[in-house]
C-alpha positions as a Markdown table, in Angstrom:
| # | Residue | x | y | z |
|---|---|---|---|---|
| 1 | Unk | 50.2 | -57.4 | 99.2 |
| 2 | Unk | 51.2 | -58.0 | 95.5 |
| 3 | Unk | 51.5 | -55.3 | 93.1 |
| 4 | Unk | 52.5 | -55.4 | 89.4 |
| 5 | Unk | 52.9 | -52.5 | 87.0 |
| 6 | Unk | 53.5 | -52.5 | 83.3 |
| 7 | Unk | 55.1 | -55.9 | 83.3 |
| 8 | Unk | 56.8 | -56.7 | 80.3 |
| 9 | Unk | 58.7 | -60.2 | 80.3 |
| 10 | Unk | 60.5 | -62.7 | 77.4 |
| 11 | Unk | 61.2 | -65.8 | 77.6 |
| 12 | Unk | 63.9 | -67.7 | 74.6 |
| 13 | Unk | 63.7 | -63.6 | 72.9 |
| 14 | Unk | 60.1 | -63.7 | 72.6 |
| 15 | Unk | 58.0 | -61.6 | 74.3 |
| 16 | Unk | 55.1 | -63.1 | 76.4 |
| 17 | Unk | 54.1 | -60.1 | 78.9 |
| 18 | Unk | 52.7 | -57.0 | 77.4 |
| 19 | Unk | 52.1 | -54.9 | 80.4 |
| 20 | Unk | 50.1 | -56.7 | 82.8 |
| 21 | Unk | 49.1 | -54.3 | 85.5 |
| 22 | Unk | 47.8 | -56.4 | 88.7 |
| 23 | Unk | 47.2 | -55.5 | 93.0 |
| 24 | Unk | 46.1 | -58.3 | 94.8 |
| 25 | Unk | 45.4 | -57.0 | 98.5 |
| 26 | Unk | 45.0 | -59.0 | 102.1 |
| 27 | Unk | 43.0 | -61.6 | 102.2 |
| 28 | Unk | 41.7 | -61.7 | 98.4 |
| 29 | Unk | 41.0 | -64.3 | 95.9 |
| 30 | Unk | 42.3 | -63.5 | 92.2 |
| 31 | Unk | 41.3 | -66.1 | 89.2 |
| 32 | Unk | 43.1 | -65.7 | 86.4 |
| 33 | Unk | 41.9 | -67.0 | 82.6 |
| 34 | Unk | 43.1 | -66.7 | 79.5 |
| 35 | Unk | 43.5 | -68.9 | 76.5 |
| 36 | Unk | 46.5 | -71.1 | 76.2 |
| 37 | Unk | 49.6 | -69.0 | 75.4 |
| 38 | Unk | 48.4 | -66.0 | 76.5 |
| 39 | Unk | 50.8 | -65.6 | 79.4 |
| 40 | Unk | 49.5 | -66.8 | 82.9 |
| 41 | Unk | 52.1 | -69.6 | 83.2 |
| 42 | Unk | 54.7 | -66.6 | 82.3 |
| 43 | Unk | 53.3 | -64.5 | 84.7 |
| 44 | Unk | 53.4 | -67.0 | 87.9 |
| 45 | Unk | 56.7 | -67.9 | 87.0 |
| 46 | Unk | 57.9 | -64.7 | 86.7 |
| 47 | Unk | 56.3 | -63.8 | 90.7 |
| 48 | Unk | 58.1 | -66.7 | 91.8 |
| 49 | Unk | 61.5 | -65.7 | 90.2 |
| 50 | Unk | 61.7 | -68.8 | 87.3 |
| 51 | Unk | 65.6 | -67.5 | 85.8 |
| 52 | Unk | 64.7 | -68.8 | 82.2 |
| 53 | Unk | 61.9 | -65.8 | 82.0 |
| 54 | Unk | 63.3 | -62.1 | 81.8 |
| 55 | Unk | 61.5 | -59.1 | 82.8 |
| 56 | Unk | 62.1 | -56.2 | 80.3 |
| 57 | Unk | 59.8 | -53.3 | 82.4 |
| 58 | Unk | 57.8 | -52.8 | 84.7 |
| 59 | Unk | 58.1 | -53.4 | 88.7 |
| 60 | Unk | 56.2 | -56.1 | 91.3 |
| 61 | Unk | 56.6 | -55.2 | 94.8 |
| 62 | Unk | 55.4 | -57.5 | 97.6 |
| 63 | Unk | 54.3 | -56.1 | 100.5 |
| 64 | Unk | 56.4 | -53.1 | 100.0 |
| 65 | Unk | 59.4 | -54.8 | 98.8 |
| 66 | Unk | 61.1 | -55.0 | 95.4 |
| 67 | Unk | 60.1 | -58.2 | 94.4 |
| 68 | Unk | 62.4 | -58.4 | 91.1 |
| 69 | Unk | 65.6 | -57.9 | 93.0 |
| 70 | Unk | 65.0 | -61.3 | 95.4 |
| 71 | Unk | 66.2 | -64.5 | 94.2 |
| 72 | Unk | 63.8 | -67.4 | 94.1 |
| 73 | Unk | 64.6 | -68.5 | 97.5 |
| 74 | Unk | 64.6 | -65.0 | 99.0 |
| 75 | Unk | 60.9 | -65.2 | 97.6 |
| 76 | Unk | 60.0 | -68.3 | 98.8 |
| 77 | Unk | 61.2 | -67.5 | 102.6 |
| 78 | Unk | 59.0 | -64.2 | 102.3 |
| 79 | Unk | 55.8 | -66.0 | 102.0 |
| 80 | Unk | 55.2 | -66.6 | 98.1 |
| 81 | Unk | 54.2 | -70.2 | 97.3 |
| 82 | Unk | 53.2 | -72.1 | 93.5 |
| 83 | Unk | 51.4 | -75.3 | 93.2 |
| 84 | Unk | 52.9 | -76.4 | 89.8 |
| 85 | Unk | 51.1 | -77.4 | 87.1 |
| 86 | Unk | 52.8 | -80.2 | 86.1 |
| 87 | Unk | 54.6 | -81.0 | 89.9 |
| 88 | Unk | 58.2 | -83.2 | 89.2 |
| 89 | Unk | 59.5 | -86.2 | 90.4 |
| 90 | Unk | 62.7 | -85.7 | 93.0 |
| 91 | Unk | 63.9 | -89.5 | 92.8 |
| 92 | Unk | 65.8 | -90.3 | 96.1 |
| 93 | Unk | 64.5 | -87.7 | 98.3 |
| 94 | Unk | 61.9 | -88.3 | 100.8 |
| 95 | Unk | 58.9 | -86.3 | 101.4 |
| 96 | Unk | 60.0 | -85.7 | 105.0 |
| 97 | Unk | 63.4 | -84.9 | 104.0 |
| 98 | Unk | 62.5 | -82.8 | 101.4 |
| 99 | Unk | 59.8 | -80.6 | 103.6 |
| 100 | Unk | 61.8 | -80.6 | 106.8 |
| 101 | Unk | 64.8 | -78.9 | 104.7 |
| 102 | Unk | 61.9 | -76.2 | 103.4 |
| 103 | Unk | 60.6 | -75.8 | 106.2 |
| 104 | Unk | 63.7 | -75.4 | 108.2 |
| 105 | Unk | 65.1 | -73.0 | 105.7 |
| 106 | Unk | 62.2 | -70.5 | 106.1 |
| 107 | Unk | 62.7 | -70.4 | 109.6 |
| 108 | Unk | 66.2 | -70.1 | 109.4 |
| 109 | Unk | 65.5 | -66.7 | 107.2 |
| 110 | Unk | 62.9 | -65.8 | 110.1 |
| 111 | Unk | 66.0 | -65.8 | 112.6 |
| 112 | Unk | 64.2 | -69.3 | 114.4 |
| 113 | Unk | 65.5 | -72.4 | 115.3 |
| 114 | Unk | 65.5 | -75.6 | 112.7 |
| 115 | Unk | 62.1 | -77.4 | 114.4 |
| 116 | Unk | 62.2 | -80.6 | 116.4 |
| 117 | Unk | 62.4 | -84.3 | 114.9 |
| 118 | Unk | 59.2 | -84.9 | 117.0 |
| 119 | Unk | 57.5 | -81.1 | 116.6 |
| 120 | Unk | 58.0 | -81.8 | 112.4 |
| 121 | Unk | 56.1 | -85.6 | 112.7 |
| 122 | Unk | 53.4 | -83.9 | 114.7 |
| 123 | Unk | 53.1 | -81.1 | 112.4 |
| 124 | Unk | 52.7 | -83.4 | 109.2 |
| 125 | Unk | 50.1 | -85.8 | 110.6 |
| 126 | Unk | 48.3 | -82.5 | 111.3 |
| 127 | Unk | 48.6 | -81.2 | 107.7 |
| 128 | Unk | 48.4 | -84.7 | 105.6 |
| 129 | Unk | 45.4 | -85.0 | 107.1 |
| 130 | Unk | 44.0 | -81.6 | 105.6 |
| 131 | Unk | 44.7 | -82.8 | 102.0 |
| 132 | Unk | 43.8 | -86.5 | 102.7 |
| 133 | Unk | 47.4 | -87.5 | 102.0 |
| 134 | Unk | 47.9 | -91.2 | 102.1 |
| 135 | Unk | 50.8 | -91.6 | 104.5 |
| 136 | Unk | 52.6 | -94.3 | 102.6 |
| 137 | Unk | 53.2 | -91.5 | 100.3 |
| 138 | Unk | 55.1 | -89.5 | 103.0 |
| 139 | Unk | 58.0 | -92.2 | 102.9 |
| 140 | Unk | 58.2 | -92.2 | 99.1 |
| 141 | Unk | 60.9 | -90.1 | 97.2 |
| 142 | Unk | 59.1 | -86.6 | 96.1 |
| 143 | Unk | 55.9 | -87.6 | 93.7 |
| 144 | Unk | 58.1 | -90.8 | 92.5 |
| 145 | Unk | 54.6 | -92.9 | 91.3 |
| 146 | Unk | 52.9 | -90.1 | 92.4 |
| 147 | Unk | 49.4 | -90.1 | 90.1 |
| 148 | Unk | 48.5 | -86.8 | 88.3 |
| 149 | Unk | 45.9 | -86.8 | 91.4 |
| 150 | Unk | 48.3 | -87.4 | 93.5 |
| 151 | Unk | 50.4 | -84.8 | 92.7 |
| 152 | Unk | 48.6 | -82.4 | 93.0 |
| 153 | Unk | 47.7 | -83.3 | 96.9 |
| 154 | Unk | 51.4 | -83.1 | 97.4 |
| 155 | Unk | 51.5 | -79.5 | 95.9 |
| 156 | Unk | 48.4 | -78.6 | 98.7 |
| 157 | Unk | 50.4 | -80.3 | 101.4 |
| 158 | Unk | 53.5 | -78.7 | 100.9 |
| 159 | Unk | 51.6 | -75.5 | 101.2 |
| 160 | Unk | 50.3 | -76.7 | 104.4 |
| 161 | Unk | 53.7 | -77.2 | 105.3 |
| 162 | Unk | 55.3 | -73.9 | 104.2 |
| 163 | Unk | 52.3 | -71.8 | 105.7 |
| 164 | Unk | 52.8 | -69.1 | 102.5 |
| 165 | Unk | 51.2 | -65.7 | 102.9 |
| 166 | Unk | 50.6 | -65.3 | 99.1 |
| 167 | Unk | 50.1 | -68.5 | 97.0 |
| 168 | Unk | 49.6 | -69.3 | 93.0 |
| 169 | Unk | 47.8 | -72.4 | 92.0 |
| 170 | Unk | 48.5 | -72.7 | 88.1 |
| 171 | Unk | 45.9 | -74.9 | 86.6 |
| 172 | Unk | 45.9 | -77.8 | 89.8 |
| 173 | Unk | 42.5 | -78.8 | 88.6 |
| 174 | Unk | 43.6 | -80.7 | 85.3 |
| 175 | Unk | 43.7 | -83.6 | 84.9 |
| 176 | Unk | 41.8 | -84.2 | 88.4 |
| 177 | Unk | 38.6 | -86.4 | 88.7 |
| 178 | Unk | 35.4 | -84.4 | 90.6 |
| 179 | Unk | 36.4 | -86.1 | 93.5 |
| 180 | Unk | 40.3 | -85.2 | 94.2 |
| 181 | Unk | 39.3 | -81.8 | 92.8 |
| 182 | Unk | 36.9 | -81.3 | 95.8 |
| 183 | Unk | 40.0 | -82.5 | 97.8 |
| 184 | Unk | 42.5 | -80.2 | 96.8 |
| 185 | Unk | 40.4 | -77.2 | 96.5 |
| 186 | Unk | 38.8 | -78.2 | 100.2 |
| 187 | Unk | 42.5 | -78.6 | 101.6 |
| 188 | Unk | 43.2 | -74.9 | 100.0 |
| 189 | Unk | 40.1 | -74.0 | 101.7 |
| 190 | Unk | 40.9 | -74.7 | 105.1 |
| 191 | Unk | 44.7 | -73.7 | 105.0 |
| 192 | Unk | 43.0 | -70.1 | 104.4 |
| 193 | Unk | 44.1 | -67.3 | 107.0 |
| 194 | Unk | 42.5 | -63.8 | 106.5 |
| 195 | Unk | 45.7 | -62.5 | 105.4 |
| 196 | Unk | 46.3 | -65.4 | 102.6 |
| 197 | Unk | 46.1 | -64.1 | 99.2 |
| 198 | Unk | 46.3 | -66.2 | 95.8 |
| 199 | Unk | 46.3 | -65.9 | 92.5 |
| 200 | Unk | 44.1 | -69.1 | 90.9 |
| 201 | Unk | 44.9 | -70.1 | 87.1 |
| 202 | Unk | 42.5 | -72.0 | 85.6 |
| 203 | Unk | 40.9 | -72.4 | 82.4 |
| 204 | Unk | 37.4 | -73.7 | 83.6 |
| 205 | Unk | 34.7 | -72.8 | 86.2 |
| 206 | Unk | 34.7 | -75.9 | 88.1 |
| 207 | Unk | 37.6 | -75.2 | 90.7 |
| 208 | Unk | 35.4 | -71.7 | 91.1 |
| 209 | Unk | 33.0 | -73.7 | 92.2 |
| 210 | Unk | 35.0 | -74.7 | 95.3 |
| 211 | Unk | 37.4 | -72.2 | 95.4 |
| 212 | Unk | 35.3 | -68.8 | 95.3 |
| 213 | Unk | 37.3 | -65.4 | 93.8 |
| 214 | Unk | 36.8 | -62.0 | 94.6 |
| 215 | Unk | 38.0 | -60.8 | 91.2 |
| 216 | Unk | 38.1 | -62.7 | 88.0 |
| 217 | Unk | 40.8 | -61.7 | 85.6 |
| 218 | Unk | 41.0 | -62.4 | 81.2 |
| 219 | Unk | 44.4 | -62.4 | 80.0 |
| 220 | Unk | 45.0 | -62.3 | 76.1 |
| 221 | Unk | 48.1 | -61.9 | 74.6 |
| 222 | Unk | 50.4 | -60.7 | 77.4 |
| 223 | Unk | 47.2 | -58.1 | 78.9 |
| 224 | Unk | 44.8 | -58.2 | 81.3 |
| 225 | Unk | 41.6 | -57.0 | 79.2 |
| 226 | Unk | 38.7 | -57.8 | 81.4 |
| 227 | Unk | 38.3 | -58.0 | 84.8 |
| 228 | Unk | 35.1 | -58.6 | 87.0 |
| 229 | Unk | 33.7 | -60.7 | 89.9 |
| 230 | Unk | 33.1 | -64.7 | 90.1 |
| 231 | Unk | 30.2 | -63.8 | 87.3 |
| 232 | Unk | 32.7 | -63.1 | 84.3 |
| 233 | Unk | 33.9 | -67.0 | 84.7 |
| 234 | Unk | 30.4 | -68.4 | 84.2 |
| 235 | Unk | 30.1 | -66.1 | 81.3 |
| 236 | Unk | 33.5 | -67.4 | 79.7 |
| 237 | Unk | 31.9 | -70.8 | 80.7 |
| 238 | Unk | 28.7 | -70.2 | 78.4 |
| 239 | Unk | 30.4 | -67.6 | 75.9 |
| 240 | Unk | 34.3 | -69.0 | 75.6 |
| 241 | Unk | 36.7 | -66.1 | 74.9 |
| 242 | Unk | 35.6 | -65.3 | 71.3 |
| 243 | Unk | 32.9 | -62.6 | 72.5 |
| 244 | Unk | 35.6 | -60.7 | 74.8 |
| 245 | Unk | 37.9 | -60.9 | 72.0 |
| 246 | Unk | 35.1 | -59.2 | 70.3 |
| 247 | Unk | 34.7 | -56.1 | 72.5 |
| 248 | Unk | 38.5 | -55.3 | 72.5 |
């Protein structure tokens, strides 16, 4: 699905990316860890096609095509989805506004018809009720006195919404309680088609917990240096970084 090879990438003429080399196949579950700075914000911006970072090498195709010569709407029509880390408040536009112009866009670059008034309601009763979305929220403006909590529900629902093939959560569990972590990772859970793929940033073990990888990836500055299964989390858990540095 996702493939990235030597990646090299700056952002304000300082370079973040080193050469990350990445495939993320069908259906697979990719954690990625790192200490702060070392480049996994950089790198799910730079999937997602974020202008302010520049890619100096390397390639990313997805699903055969060139992902670097897409705009950021091209690649969010193709399938590619990010929860945000710290999601933004869109004062005076609705949630239903908002998603029915997403959604409608999508399909409009899939050659369909802009869905129903009636078909669209359906469909978000259907999803909010996935993420436990309160539906007063549905008739606010876009995460306007939204809590951190409740922010990052949004981010889960819009993804229910969009129905992305490949999706990156970057860090979605800070600054959530046990409780709407279990939410949010259960909502991700059940959206999950065999073909969904993801990339999960995170700094600790807990969203593992609900969220189980296949792979489990260290980047330090601007490389992948370790990668393993679900185990190498609980030994960054126990350890910290300091003995991978170490073995480097």
């Amino acid at each position: 699905m996702l493939e990235i090879k030597n990646l090299h990438a700056i952002v304000a003429e300082k370079e973040i990316l080193k050469g990350v080399d990445l495939t993320v196949n069908d259906g697979e579950i990719h954690a990625l860890m790192g200490t702060n700075g070392a480049g996994k914000s950089t790198l799910s911006k730079v999937i997602v096609g974020d202008p302010s970072y520049q890619v100096t090498e390397g390639s990313i195709t997805f699903n055969g095509a060139d992902l670097l010569s897409m705009n950021t709407e091209e690649r969010a029509n193709a399938g590619i989805f990010m929860s945000f880390q710290q999601p933004i408040e869109i004062p005076g536009v609705s949630m239903a506004n908002f998603l029915k112009a997403a959604v409608n866009a999508k399909r409009k670059s899939q050659g369909l018809e802009p869905m129903k008034a009636s078909e669209f309601l359906s469909m978000m009763r259907e999803r909010r009720k996935l993420v436990e979305m309160d539906n007063k929220l549905i008739n606010r403006s876009v995460n306007e006195g939204f809590s951190g909590g409740e922010r990052k529900r949004n981010e889960i629902f819009q993804m229910a919404m969009l129905e992305p093939t490949f999706c990156i959560l970057d860090e979605t569990d800070s600054g959530l309680d046990v409780d709407a972590l279990r939410i949010v990772a259960e909502g991700f859970n059940k959206l999950r088609k065999p073909d969904t793929s993801a990339i999960i940033i995170t700094h600790y073990q807990r969203l593992l917990d609900y969220i189980k990888p296949d792979f489990v990836h260290v980047l330090l500055d601007g490389k992948i240096v370790k990668t393993g299964g679900p185990e190498l989390a609980r030994q960054i858990e126990d350890n910290g970084f300091d003995w991978i540095k170490q073995s480097i």
